[in-house]
C-alpha positions in Angstrom: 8.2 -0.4 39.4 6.6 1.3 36.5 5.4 0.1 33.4 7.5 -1.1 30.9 6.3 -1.9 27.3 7.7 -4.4 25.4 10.9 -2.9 23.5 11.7 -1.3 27.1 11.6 -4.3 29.0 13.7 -6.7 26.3 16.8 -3.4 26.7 16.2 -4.4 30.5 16.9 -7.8 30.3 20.2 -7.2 28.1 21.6 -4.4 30.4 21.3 -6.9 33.3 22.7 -9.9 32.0 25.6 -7.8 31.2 26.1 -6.8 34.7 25.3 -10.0 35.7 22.3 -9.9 38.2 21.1 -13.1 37.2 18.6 -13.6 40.2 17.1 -9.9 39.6 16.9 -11.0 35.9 14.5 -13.6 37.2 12.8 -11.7 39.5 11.9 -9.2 36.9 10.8 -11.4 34.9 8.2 -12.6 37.2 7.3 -9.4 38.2 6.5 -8.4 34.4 4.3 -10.9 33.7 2.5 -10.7 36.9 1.9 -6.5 35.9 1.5 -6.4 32.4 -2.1 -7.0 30.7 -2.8 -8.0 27.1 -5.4 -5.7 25.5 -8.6 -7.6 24.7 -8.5 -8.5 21.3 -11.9 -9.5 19.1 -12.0 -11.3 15.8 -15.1 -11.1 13.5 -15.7 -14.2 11.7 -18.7 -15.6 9.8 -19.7 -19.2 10.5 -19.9 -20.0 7.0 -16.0 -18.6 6.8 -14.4 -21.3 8.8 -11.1 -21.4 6.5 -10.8 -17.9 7.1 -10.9 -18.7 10.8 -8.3 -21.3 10.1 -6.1 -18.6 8.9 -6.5 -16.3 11.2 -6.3 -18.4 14.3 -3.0 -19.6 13.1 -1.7 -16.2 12.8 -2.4 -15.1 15.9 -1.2 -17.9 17.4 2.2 -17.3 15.4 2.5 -13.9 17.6 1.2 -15.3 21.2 -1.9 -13.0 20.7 -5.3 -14.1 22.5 -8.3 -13.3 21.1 -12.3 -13.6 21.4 -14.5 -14.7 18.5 -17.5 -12.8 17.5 -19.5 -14.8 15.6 -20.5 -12.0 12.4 -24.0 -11.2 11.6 -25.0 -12.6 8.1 -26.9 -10.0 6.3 -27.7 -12.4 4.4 -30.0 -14.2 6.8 -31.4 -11.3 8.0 -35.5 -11.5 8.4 -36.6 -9.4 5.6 -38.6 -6.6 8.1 -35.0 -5.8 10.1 -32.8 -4.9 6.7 -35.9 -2.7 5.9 -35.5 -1.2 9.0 -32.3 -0.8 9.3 -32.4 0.5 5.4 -35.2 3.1 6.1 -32.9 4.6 9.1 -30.2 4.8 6.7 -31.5 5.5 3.4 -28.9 7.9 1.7 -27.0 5.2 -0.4 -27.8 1.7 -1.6 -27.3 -1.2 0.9 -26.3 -4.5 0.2 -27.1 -7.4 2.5 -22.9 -8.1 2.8 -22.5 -4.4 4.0 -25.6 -4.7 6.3 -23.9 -7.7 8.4 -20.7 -6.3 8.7 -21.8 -2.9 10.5 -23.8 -5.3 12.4 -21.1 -7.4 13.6 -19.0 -4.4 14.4 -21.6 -2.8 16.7 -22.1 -6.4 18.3 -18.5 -6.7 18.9 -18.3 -3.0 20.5 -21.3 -4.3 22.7 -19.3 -7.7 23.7 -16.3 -4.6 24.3 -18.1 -2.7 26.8 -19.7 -6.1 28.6 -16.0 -6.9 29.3 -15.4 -3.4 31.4 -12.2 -3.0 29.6 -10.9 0.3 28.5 -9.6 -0.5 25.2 -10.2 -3.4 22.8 -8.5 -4.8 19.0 -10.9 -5.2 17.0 -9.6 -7.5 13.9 -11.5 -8.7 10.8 -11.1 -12.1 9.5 -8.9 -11.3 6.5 -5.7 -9.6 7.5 -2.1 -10.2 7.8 -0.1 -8.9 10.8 2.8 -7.8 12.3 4.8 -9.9 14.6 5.4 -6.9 16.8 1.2 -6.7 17.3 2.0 -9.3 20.4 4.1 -6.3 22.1 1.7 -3.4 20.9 -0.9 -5.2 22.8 0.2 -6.0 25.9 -0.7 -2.6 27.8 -2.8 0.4 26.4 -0.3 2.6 28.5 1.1 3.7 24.9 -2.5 5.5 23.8 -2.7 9.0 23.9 -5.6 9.9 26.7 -7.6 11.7 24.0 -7.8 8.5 21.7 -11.3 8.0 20.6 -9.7 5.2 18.0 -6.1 3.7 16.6 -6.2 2.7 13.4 -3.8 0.0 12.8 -4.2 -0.8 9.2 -3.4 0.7 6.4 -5.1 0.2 3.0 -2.7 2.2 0.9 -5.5 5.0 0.7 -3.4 8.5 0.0 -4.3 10.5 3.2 -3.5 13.1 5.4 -2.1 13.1 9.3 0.0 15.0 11.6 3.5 16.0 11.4 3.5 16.0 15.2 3.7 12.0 16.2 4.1 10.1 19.3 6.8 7.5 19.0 5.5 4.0 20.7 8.6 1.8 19.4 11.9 2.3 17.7 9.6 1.0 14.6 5.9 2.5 14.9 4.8 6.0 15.7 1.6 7.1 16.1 0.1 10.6 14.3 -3.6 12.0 14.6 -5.8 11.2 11.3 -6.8 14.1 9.2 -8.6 13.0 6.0 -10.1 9.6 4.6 -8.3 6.4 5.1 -10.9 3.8 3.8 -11.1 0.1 6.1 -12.1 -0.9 9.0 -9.8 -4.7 9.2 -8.2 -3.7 12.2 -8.4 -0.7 15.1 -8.4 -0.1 18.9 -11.1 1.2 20.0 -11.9 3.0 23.6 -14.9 2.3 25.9 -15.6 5.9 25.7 -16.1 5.5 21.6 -17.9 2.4 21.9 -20.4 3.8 24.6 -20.8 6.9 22.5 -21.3 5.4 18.8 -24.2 2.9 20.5 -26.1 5.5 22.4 -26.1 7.8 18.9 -26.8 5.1 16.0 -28.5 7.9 14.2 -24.8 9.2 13.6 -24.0 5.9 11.8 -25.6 6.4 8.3 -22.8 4.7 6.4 -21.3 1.6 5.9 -19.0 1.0 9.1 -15.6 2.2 7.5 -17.1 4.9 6.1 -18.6 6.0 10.1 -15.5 5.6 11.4 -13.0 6.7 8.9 -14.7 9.2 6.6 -14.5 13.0 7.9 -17.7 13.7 5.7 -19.3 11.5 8.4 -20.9 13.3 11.9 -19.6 10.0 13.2 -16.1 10.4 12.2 -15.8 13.9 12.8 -16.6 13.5 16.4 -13.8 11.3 17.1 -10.2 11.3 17.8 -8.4 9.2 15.7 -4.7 8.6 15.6 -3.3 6.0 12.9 -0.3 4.1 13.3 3.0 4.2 11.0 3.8 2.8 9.2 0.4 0.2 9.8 0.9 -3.0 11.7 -2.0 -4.3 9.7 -2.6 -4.8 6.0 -6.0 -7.0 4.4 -5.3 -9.2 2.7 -7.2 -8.2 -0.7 -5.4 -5.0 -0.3 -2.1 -6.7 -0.3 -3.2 -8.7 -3.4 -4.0 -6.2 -5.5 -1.8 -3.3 -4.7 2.3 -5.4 -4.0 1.7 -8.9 -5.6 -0.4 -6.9 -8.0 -2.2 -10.5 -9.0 -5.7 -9.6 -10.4 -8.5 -10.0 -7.8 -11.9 -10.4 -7.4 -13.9 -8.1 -5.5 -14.4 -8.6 -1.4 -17.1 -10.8 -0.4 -19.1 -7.9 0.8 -18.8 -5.6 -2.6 -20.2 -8.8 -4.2 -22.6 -9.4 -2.1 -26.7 -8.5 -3.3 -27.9 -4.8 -3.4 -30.8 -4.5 -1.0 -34.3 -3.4 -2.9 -34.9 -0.1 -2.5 -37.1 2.7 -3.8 -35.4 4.7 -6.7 -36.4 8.1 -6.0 -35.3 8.5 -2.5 -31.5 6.9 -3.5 -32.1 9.3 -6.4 -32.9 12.3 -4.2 -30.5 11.4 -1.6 -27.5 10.8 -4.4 -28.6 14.4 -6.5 -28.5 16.1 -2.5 -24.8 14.3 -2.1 -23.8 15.8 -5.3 -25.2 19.2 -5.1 -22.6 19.4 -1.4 -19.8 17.7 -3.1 -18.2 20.8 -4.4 -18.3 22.9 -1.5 -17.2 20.1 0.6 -14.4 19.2 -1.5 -12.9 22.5 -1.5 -13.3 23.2 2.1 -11.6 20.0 2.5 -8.8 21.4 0.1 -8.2 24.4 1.7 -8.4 23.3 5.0 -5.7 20.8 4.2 -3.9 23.1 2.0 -3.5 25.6 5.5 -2.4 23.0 7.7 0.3 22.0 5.0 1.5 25.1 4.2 2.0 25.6 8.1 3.9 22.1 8.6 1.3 20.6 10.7 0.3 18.0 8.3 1.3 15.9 5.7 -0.4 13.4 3.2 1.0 10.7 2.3 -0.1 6.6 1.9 0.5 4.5 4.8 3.1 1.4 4.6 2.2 -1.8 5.8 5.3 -3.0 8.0 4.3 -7.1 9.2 4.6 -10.6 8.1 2.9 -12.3 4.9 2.3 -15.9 4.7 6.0 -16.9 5.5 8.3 -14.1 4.4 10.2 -12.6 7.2 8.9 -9.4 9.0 9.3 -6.6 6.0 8.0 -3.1 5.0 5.8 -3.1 2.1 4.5 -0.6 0.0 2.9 -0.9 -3.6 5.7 -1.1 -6.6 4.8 2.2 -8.2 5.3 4.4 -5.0 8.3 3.4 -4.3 
C-alpha cells in the first residue's frame, strides 16, 4: 500500500464504512499507524521563559504533535570573548545580545537535527499559534517537493512575492516557491541537506537568523530553495497582536534586548557600503520581479495565517485593512 497523507486516508475511512468493510476498516487502520512517521519537531525555549513553555506545550499537545526541546542559548550570558567573536565574524550591522542567542539556538537545534539522521525537521519558536491541521502536515515529509532546501510555515503578514505555479498538499494549504523577503523565522521545515550546508559555511550567515534564511540580499538565502506555505499554518504571536487584534504592543524580547559594544567606524563603514548598493539592488530586485509578473509566473501578495488562537475555532485571519 502506498502512502497516504492525512486528508487521503480520513476520504478512505468514509468510502469504506459506506461499503461496509468494517474488518478492512480496522485493518487499515493498523496498517497506517504502523507506516506513517511524524516529522521530528524542535521547539526553542529559554529556561528563563518557562510560561512560554507552558503555552506552547499545551498547544501542541491540543494537536497530538510531539516535539523535542532545545534548550535556547542566552546571549545574554554569553562569556564576553565569544559575542566578540562571533561579532567580529559578523561585523556589518549592530548586534544585540537577544539576537546573538537566537541564531545560536537555531544553529544548535539544526545540529541536534542532523544528530537524529532524519531528513526533515519543524523547527518552532516558543511564541506561536498553530493550526490544528499542523498534526496531519507532519506526519510524513512525502508532501515536500525533492528540491526543498526549506518550508516556511509562517507567515508574518510581510508583502512578498512567490510563484503562481503551486503544489497543492491539502484541500486547504498549497505550497509555492519563495521569491522575495518574508521576514521571521517562528516556524519552518528544514532538510538535512540545508542544515549540513548552512553549518559547514557559517561565513554565509552574516545576519540575524531570519534575515539568513529569508532575506534574498543574503548569500545564505539565495542559495536555497525555499517554498512557503498558503495560506501559513503558523502566525507569532506578536504578529497576531499587532497586525488583527491591532492592541498596541511592545517590542519582541529580542528587539529589546542590549546592543552589543561595538566600534563606530566599522558599523559606520559597513552601513555607508550597505547604502551605497541599496539602489542598484533595489532596482534589480524591481525589475526582476516586475519580468516574472508581467509573464504570470509570480505574484506578490501577504500571506494569511489559517490556525487556531487561544480558543476560537480554526479560522483564516488576515489584518483588518487588507481585507
Amino acid at each position: 500500500m502506498g502512502h497516504f497523507t492525512f486528508s487521503e486516508f480520513v476520504f478512505s475511512i468514509n468510502i469504506l464504512v459506506h461499503d461496509q468493510s468494517v474488518i478492512y476498516i480496522k485493518f487499515y487502520v493498523f496498517l497506517h499507524k504502523q507506516t506513517c512517521r511524524q516529522l521530528k519537531s524542535f521547539l526553542i525555549n529559554l529556561d528563563r521563559s518557562p510560561l512560554r513553555l507552558e503555552r506552547m506545550a499545551a498547544r501542541f499537545q491540543a494537536i497530538d504533535l510531539d516535539y523535542s526541546l532545545i534548550h535556547a542559548i542566552d546571549g545574554h550570558s554569553l562569556p564576553q570573548k565569544e559575542v566578540e567573536r562571533f561579532v567580529k565574524t559578523r561585523n556589518t550591522r549592530r548586534w544585540n545580545y537577544g539576537e546573538i542567542g537566537c541564531f545560536l539556538s537555531h544553529l544548535k537545534t539544526w545540529q541536534g537535527f542532523l544528530d537524529s539522521g532524519e531528513e526533515f525537521a519543524a523547527v518552532f519558536e516558543d511564541d506561536v499559534f498553530l493550526s490544528n491541521e499542523l498534526s496531519g502536515l507532519l506526519t510524513s515529509s512525502d508532501w515536500i517537493p525533492d528540491d526543498a532546501d526549506i518550508v516556511r510555515l509562517e507567515t508574518t503578514f510581510w508583502k512578498t512575492e512567490i510563484s503562481m505555479d503551486k503544489i497543492m498538499v491539502t484541500e486547504r494549504f498549497d505550497l509555492h516557491r519563495l521569491l522575495s523577503l518574508h521576514h521571521g523565522s517562528g516556524a519552518y521545515i528544514i532538510s538535512k541537506r540545508a542544515a549540513r550546508f548552512l553549518l559547514d559555511n557559517p561565513a554565509l550567515l552574516r545576519s540575524t537568523i531570519d534575515s539568513a534564511l529569508f532575506d534574498f540580499r543574503e548569500k545564505s538565502c539565495r542559495a536555497l530553495i525555499i517554498y512557503q506555505m498558503n495560506p501559513a499554518p503558523v502566525i507569532q504571536e506578536l504578529i497576531y497582536e499587532k497586525y488583527v487584534s491591532q492592541i498596541p504592543v511592545t517590542e519582541s524580547g529580542i528587539a529589546k534586548s542590549l546592543p552589543v559594544p561595538s566600534r563606530a567606524w566599522t558599523l559606520q563603514l559597513s552601513k555607508l557600503l550597505r547604502e551605497i548598493k541599496r539602489p542598484f539592488l533595489s532596482a534589480r530586485t524591481r525589475l526582476t520581479q516586475l519580468i516574472r509578473q508581467k509573464t504570470n509566473r509570480s505574484v506578490s501578495l501577504r500571506i494569511k495565517f489559517f490556525g487556531t488562537v487561544y480558543d476560537r475555532a480554526e479560522q483564516l485571519y488576515e489584518p483588518p485593512d487588507l481585507r
